[in-house]
Biopython code that builds the backbone (N, CA, C, O; Angstrom):
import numpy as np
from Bio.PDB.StructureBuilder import StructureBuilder

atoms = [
    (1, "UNK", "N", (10.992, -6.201, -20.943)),
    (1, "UNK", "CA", (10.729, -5.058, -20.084)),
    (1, "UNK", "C", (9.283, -5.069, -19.606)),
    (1, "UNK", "O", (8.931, -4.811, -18.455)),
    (2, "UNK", "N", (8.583, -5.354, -20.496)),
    (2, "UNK", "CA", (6.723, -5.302, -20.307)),
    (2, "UNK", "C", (6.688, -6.225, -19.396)),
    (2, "UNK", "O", (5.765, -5.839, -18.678)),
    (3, "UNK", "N", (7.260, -7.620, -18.753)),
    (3, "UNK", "CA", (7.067, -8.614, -18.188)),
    (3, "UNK", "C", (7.503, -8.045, -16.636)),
    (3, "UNK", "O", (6.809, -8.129, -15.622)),
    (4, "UNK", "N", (8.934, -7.408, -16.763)),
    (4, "UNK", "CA", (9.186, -7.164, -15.139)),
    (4, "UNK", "C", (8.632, -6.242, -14.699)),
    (4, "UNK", "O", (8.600, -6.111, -13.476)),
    (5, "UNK", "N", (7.936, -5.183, -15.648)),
    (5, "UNK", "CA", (7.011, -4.405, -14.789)),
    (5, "UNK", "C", (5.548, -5.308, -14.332)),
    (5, "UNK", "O", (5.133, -5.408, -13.178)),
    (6, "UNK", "N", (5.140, -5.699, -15.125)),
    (6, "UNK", "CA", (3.870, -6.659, -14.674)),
    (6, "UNK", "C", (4.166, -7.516, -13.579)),
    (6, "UNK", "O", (3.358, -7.701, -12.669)),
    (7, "UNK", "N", (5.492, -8.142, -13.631)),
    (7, "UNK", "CA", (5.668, -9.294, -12.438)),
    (7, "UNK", "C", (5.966, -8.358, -11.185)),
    (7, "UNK", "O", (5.917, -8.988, -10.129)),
    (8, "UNK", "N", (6.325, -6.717, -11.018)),
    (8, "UNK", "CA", (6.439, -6.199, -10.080)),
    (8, "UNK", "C", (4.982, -6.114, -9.281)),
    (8, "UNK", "O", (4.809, -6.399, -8.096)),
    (9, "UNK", "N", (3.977, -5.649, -10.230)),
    (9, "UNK", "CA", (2.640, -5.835, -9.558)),
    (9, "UNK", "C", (1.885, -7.065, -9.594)),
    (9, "UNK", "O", (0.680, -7.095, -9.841)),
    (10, "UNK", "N", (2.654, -8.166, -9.327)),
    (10, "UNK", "CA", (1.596, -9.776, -9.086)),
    (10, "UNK", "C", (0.684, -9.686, -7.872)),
    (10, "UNK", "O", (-0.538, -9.671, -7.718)),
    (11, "UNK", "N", (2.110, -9.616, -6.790)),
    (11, "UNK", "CA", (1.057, -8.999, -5.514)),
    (11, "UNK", "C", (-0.766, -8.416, -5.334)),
    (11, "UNK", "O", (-1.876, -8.839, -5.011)),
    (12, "UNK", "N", (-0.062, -7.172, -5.807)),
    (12, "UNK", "CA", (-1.356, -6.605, -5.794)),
    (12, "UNK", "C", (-2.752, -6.814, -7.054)),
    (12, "UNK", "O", (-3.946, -6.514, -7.062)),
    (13, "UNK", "N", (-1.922, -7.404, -7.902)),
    (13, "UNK", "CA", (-2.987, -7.698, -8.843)),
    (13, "UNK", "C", (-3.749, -8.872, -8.088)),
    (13, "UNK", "O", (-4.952, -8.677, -7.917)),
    (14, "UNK", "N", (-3.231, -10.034, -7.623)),
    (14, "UNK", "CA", (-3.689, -11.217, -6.606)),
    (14, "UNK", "C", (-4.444, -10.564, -6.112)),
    (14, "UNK", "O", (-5.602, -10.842, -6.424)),
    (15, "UNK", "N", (-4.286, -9.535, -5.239)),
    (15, "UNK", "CA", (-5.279, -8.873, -4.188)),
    (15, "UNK", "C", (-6.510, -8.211, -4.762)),
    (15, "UNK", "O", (-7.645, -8.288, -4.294)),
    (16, "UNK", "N", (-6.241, -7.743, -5.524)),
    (16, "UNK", "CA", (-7.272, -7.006, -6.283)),
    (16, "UNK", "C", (-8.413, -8.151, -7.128)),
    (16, "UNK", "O", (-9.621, -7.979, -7.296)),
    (17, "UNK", "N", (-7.520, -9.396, -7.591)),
    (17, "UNK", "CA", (-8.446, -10.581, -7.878)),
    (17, "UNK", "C", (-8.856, -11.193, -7.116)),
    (17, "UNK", "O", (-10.018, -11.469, -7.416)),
    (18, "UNK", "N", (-8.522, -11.680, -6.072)),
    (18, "UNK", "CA", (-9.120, -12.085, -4.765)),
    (18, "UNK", "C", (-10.382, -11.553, -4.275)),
    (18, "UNK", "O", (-11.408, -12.184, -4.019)),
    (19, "UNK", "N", (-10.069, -9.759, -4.139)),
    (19, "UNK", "CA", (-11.230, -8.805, -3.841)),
    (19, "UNK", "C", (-12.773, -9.156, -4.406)),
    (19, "UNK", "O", (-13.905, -9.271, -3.938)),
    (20, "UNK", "N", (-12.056, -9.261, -5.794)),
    (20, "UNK", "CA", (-13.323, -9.461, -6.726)),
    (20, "UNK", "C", (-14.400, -10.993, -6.721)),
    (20, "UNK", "O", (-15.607, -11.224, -6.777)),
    (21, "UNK", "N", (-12.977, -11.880, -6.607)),
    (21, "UNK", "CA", (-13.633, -13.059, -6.212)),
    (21, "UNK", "C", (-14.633, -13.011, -4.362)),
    (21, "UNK", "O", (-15.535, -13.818, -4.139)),
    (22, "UNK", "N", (-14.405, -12.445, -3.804)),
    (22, "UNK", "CA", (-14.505, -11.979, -2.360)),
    (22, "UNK", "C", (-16.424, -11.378, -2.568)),
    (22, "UNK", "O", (-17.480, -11.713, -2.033)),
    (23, "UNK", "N", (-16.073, -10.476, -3.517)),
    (23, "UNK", "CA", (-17.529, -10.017, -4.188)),
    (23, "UNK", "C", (-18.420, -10.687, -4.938)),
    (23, "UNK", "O", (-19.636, -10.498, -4.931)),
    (24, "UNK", "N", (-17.902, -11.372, -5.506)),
    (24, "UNK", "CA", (-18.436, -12.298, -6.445)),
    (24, "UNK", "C", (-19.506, -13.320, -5.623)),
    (24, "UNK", "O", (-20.671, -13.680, -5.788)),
    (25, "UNK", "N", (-18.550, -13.547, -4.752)),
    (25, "UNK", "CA", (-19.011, -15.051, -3.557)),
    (25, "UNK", "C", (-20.109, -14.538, -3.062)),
    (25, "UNK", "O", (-21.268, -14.796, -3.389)),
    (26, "UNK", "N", (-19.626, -13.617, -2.059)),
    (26, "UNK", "CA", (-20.335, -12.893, -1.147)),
    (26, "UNK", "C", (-21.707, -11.960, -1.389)),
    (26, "UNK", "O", (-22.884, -12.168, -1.097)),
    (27, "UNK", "N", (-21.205, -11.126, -1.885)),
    (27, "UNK", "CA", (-22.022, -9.513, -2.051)),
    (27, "UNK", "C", (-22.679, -9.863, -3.502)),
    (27, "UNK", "O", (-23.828, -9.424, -3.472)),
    (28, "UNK", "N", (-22.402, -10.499, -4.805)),
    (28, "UNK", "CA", (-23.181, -10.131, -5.703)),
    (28, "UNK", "C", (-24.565, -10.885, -5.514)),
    (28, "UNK", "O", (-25.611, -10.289, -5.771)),
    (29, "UNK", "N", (-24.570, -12.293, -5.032)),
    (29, "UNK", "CA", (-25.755, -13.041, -4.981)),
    (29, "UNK", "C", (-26.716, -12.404, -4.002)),
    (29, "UNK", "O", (-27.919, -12.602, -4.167)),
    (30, "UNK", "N", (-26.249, -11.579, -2.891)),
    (30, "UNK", "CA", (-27.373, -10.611, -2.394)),
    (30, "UNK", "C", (-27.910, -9.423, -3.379)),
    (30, "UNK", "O", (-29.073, -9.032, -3.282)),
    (31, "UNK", "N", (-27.183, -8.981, -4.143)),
    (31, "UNK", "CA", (-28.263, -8.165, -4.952)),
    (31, "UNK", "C", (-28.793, -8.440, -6.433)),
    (31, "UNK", "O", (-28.460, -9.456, -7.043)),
    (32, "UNK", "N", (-29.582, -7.536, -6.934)),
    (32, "UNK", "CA", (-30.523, -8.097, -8.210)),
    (32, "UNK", "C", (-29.577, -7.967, -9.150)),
    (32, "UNK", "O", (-28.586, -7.301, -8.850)),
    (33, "UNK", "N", (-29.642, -8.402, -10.115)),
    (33, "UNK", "CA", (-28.282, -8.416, -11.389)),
    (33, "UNK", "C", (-28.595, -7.129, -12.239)),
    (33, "UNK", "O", (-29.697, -6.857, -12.715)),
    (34, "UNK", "N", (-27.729, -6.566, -12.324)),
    (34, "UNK", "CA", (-27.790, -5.045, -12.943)),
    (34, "UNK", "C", (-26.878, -4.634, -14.193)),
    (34, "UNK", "O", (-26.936, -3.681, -14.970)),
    (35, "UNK", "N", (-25.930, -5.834, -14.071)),
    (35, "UNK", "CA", (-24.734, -5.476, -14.860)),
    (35, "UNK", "C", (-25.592, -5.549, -16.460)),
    (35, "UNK", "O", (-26.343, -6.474, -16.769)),
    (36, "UNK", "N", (-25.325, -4.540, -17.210)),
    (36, "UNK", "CA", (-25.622, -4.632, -18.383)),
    (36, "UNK", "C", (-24.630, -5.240, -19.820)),
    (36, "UNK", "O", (-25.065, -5.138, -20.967)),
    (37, "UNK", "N", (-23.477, -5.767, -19.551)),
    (37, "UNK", "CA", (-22.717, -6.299, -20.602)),
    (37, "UNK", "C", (-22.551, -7.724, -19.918)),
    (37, "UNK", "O", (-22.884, -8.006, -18.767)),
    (38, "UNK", "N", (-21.808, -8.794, -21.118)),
    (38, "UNK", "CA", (-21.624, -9.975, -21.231)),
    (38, "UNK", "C", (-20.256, -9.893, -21.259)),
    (38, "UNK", "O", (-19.925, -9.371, -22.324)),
    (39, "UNK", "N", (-18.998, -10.258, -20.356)),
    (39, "UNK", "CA", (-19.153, -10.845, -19.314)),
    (39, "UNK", "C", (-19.482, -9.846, -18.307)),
    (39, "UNK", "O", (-19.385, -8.649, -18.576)),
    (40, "UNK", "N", (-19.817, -10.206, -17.307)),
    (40, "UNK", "CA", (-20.254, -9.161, -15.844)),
    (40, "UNK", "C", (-19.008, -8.193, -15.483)),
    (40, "UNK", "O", (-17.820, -8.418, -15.715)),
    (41, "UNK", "N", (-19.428, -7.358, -15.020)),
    (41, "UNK", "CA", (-18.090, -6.171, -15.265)),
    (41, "UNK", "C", (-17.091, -6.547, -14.084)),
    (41, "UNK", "O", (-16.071, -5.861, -14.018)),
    (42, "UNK", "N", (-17.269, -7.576, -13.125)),
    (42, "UNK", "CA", (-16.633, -7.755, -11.914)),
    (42, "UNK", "C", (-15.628, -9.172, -12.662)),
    (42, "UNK", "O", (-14.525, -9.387, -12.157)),
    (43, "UNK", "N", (-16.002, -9.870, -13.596)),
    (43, "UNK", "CA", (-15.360, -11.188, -14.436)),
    (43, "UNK", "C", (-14.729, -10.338, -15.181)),
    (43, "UNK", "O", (-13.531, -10.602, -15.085)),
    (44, "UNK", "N", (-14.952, -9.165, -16.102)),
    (44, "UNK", "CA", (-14.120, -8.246, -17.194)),
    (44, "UNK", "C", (-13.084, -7.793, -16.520)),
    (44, "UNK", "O", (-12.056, -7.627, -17.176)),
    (45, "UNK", "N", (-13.047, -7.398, -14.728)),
    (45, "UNK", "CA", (-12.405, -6.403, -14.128)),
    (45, "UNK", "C", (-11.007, -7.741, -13.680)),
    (45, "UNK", "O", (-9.836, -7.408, -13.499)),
    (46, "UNK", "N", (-11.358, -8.763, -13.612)),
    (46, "UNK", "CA", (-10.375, -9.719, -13.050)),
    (46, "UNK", "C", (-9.502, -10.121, -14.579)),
    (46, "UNK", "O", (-8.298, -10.105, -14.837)),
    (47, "UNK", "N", (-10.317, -10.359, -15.140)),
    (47, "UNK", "CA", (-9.635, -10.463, -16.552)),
    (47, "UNK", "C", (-8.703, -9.930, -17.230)),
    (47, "UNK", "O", (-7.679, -10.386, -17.738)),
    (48, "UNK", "N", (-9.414, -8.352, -17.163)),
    (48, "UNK", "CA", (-8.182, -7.278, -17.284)),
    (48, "UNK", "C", (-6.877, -7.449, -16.243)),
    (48, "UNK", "O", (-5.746, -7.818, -16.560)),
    (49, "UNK", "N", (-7.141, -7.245, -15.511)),
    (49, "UNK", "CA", (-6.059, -7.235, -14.559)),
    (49, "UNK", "C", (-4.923, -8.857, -15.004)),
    (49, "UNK", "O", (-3.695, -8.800, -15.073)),
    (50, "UNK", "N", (-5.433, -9.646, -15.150)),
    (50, "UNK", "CA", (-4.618, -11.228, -15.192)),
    (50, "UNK", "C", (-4.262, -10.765, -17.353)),
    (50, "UNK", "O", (-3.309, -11.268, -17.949)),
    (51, "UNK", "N", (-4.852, -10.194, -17.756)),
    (51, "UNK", "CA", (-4.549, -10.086, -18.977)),
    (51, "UNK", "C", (-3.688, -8.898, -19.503)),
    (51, "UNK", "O", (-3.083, -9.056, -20.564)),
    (52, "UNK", "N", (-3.565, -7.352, -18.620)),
    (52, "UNK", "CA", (-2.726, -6.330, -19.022)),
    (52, "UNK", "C", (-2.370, -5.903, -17.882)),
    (52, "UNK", "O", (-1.834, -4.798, -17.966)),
    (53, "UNK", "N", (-2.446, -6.345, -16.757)),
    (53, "UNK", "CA", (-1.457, -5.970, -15.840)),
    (53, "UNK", "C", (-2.006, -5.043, -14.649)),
    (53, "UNK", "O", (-3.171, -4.771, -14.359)),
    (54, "UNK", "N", (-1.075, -4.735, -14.188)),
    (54, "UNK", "CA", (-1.955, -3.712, -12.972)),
    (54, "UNK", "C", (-2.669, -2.447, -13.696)),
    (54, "UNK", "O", (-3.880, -2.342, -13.886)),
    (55, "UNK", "N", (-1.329, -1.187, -14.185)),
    (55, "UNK", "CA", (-2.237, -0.424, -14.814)),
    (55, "UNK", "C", (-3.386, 0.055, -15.821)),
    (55, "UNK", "O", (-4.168, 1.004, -15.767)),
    (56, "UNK", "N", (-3.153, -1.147, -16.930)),
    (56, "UNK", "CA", (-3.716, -1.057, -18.019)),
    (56, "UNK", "C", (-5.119, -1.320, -17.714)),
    (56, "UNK", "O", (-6.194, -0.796, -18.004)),
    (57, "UNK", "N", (-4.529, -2.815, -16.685)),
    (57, "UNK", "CA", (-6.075, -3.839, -16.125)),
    (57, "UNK", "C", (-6.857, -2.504, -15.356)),
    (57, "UNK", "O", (-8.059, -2.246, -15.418)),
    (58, "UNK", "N", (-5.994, -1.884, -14.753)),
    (58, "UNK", "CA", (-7.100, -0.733, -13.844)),
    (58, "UNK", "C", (-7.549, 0.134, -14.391)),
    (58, "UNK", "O", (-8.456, 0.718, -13.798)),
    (59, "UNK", "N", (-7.288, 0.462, -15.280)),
    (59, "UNK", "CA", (-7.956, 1.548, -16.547)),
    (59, "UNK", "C", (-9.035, 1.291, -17.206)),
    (59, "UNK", "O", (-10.052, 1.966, -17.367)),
    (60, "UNK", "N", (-8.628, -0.124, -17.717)),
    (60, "UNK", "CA", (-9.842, -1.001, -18.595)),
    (60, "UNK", "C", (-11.146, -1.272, -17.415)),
    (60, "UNK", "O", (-12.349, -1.078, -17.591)),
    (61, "UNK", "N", (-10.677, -1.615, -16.584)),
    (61, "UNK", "CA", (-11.647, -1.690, -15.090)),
    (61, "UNK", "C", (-13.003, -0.411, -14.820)),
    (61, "UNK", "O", (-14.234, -0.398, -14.782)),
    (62, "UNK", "N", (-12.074, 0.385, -14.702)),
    (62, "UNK", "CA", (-12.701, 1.922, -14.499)),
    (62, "UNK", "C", (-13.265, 2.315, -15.422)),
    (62, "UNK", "O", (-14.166, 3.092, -15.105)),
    (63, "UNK", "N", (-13.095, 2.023, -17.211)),
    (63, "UNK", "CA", (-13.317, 2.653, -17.705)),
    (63, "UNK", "C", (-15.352, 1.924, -17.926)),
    (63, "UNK", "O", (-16.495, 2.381, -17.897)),
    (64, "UNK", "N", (-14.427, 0.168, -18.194)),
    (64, "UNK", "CA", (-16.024, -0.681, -18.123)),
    (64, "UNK", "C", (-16.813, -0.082, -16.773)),
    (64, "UNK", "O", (-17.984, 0.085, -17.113)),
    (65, "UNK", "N", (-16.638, 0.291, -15.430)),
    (65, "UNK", "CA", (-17.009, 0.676, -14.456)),
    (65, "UNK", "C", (-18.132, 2.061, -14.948)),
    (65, "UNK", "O", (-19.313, 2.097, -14.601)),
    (66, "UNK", "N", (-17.620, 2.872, -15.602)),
    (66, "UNK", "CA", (-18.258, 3.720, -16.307)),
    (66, "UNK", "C", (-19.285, 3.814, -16.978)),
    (66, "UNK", "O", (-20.288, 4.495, -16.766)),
    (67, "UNK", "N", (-19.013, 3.033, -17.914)),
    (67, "UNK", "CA", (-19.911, 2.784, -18.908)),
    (67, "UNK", "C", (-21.282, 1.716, -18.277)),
    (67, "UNK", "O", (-22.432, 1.849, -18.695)),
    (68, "UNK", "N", (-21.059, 1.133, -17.683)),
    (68, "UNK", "CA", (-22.021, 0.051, -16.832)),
    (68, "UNK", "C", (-23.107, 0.948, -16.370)),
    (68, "UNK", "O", (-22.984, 0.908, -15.146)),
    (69, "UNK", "N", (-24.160, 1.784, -16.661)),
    (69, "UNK", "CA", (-25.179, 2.568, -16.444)),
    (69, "UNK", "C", (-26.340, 2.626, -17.225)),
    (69, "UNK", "O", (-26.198, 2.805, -18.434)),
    (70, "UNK", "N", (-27.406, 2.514, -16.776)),
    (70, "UNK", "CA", (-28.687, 3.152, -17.357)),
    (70, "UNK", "C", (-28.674, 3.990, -18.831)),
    (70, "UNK", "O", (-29.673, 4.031, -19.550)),
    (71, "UNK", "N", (-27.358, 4.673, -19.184)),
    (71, "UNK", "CA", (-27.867, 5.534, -20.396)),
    (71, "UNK", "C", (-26.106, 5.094, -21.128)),
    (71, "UNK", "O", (-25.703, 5.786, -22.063)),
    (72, "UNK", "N", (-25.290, 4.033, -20.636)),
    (72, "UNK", "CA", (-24.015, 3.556, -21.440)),
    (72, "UNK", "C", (-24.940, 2.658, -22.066)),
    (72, "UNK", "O", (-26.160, 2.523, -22.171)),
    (73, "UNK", "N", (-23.553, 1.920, -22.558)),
    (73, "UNK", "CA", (-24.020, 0.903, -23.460)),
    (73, "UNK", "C", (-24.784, -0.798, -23.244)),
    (73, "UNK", "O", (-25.741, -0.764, -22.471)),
    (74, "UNK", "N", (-24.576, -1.716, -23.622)),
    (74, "UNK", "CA", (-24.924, -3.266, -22.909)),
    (74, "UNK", "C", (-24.420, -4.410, -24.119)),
    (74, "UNK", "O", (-23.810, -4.068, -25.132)),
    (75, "UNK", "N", (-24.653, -5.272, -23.922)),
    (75, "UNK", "CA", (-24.056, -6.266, -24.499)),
    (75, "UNK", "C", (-22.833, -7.034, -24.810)),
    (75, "UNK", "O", (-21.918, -6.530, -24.159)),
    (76, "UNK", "N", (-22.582, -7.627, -25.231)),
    (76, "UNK", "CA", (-21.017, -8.448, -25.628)),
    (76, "UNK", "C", (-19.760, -7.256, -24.988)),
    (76, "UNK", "O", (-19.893, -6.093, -25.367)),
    (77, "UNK", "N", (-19.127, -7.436, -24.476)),
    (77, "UNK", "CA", (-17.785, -6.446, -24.175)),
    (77, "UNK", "C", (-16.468, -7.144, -23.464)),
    (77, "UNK", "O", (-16.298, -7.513, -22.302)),
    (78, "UNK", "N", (-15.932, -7.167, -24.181)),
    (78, "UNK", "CA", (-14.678, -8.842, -24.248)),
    (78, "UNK", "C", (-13.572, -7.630, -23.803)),
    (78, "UNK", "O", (-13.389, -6.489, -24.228)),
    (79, "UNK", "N", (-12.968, -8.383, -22.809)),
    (79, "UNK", "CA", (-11.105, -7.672, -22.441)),
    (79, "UNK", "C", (-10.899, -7.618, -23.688)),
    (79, "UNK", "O", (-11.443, -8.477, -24.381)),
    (80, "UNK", "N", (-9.855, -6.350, -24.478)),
    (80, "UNK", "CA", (-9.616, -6.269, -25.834)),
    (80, "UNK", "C", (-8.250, -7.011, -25.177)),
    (80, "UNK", "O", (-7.810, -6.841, -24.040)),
    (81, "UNK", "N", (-7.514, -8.209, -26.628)),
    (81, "UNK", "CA", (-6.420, -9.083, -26.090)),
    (81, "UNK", "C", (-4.845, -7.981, -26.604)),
    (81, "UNK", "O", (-4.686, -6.953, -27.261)),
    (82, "UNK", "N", (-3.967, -8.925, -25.860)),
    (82, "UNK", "CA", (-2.975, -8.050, -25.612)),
    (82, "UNK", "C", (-1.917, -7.950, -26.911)),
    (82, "UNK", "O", (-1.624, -8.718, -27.827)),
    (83, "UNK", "N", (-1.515, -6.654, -26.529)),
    (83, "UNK", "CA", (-0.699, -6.578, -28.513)),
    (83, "UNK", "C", (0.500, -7.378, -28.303)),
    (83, "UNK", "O", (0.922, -7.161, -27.168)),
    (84, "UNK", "N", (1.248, -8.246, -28.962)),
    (84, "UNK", "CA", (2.197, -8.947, -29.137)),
    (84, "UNK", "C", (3.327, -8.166, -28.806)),
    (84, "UNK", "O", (3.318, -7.102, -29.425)),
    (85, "UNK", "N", (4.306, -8.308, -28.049)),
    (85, "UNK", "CA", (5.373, -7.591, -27.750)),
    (85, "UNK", "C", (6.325, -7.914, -29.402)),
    (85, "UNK", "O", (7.435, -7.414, -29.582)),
]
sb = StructureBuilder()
sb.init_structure("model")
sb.init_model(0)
sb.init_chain("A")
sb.init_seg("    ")
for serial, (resi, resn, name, xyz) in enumerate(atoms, 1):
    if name == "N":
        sb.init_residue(resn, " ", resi, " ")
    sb.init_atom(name, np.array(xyz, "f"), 0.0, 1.0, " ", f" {name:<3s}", serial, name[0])
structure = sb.get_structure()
């Protein structure tokens, strides 16, 4: 069951990894590096997504999105891996 909902959003997960790669290329090497965790929150955000799927990946996304500030946290922050069906 966990699989055909995930394979319903491949599509858009592609798109949404693409996006990022799109940013990555483009837009991050124009600005100064800011990201405060290991991996960069735009590599965590593709990760998630290819590792829990559309919604989970977009949650985990938003939530690292959050925390990525001046008074959050910094360092090591790994996609947590996926629970064994």
């Amino acid at each position: 069951m966990r699989e055909s909902r995930r394979g319903a959003g491949a599509p858009v997960i592609w798109l949404l990894i693409a996006l990022i790669r799109v940013y990555q290329r483009f837009v991050s090497p124009l600005l100064p590096p800011s990201c405060r965790y290991s991996p960069t929150c735009s590599t965590y955000c593709a990760e998630a997504l290819r590792r829990h799927g559309l919604l989970l990946g977009t949650s985990l996304c938003v939530w690292r999105l959050l925390r990525c500030n001046p008074w959050g946290g910094h360092g090591l922050d790994e996609v947590p891996a996926r629970e064994s069906d």
